[in-house]
C-alpha positions in Angstrom: 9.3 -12.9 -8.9 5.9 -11.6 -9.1 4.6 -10.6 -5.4 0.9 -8.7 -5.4 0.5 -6.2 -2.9 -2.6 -4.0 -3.8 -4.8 -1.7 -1.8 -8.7 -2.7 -2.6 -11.6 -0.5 -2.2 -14.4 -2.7 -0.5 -17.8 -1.2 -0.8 -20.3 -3.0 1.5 -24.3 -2.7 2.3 -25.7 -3.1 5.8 -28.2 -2.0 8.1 -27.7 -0.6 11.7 -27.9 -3.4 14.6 -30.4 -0.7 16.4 -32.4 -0.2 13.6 -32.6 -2.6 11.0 -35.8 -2.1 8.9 -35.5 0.1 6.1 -33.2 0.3 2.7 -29.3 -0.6 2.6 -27.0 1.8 3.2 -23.5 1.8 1.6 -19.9 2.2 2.4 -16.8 1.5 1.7 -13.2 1.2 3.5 -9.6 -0.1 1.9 -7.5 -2.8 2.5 -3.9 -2.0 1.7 -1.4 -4.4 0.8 -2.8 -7.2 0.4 -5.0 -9.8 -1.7 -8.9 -9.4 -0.5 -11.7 -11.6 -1.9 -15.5 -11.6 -0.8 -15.0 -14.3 2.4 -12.3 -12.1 3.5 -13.7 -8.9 2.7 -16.2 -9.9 4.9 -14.8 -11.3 7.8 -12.9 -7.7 8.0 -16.0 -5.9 7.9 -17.8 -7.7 10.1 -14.6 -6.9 12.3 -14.5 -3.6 11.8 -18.3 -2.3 12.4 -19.7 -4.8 14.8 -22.9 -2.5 14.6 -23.8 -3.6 11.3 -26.3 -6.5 10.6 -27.0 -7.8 7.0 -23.6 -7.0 5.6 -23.1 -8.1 1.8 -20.1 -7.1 -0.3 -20.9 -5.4 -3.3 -17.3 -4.8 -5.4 -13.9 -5.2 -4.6 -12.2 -2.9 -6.7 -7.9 -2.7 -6.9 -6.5 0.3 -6.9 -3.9 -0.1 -9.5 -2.0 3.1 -8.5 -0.3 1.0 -6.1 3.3 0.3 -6.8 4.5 -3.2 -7.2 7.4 -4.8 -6.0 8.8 -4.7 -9.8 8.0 -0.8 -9.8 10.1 -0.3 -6.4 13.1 -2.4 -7.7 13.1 -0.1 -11.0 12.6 3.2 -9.0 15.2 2.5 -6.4 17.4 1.1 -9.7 16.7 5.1 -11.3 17.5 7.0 -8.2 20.1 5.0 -6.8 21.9 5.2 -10.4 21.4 9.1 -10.2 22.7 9.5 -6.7 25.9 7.2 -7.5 26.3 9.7 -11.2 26.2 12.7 -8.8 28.2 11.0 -5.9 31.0 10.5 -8.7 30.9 14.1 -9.9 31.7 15.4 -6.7 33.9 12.8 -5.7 31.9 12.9 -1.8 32.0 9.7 -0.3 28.7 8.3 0.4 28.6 9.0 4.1 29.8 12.4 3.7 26.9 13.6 1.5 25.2 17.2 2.1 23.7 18.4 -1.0 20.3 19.0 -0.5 19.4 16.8 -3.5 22.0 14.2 -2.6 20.6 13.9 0.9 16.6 13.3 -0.9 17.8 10.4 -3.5 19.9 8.8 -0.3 16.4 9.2 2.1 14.2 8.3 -0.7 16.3 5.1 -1.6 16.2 4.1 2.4 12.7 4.6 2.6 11.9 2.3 -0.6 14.6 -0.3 0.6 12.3 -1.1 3.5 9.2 -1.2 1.4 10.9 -3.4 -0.8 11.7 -5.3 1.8 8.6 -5.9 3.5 7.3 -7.6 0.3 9.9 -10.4 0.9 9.7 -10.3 4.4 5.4 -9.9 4.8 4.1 -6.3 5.9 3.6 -6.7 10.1 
């Protein structure tokens, strides 16, 4: 299963409402998480900065620093494999763990099993 979930750097031109004679200026916000073309990329900046006339969307760029789905499902595969090997060395049971390194993997899996659920379930 292949689900996209990027953050995009939109970079925009416009003009102020109050004053719009003069050259373009430019800016640029992101999207995170999910798929942005130019209609849509518009319709949020229009949203987002009702003072600007003359909007035009110059690049969409994706960041591709963003982890995948795919790259969650292999890092919670790595640290839930290293919490289980040190979980079995010291023969704690899961609920019972204290180690300060045991109680990071066992956050940090938590945390990315509700990321990696929000790409099958949708982000809001």
């Amino acid at each position: 299963m292949r689900l996209k979930a990027q953050n995009y750097c939109i970079t925009i031109s416009y003009k102020f409402k109050h004053n719009p004679v003069g050259n373009d200026i430019k800016t640029c916000f992101i999207i995170k998480a999910a798929d942005v073309d130019e209609e849509k990329a518009l319709k949020i900046a229009n949203i987002l900065f009702p003072d600007f006339v003359d909007i035009k969307v110059k690049s969409i760029e994706n960041d591709e620093l963003t982890l995948t789905f795919e790259d969650y499902q292999i890092l919670h595969t790595m640290v839930n494999d290293k919490l289980r090997e040190s979980i079995k060395a010291s023969k704690t049971p899961y609920k019972e763990i204290k180690t300060p390194y045991d109680l990071m993997y066992k956050k940090l899996l938590e945390k990315m099993s509700d990321r990696i659920h929000q790409f099958t379930r949708g982000f809001c």
